[in-house]
N, C-alpha and C positions, 0 to 999 in steps of 0.2 A: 328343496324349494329354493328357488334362486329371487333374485330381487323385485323381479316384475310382477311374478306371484305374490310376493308378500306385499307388496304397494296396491296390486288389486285387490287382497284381501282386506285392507287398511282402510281403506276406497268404500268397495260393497259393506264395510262395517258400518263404517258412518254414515252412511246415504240410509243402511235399514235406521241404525236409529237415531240421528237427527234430521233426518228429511221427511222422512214418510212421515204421515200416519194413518199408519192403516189398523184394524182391528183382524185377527183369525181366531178365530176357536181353538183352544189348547197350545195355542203357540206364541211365547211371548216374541215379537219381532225385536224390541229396543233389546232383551235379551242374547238374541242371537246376534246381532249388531256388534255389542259390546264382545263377546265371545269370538266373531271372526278379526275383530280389531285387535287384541289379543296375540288370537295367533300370527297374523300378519307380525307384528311388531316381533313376535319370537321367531318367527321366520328371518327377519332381518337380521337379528340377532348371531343367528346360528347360520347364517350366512355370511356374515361379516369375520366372526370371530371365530367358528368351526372349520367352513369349510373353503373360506377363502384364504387363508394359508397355504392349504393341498394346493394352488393353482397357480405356484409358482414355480418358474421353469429354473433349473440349474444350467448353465454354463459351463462345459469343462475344455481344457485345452489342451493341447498332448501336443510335444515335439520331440521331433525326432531329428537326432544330430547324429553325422558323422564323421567314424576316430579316425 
């Protein structure tokens, strides 16, 4: 999950549950809200700190001299 993911997750979290209100049968919405905010924020996390390290290029440099 990269960052745009996780910031729209963050996003749609909060819009379900401080924006709306709405009522569904068997599903609590501020629930789910709070659950995608959550992950969102673990997404950024394990983006930041897991797998944004992998996405660093190395440099090498090689010369070649002659005797």
């Amino acid at each position: 999950m990269g960052i745009g993911a996780s910031i729209f997750l963050i996003v749609v979290g909060a819009i379900l549950t401080f924006a709306l209100d709405v009522t569904v049968a068997g599903v609590d919405i501020d629930m789910v809200g709070w659950i995608l905010m959550v992950g969102g924020v673990l997404g950024l996390i394990f983006t930041a700190f897991i797998w944004g390290p992998r996405n660093r290029t190395v440099v090498t440099r090689e010369e070649h001299r002659e005797l």
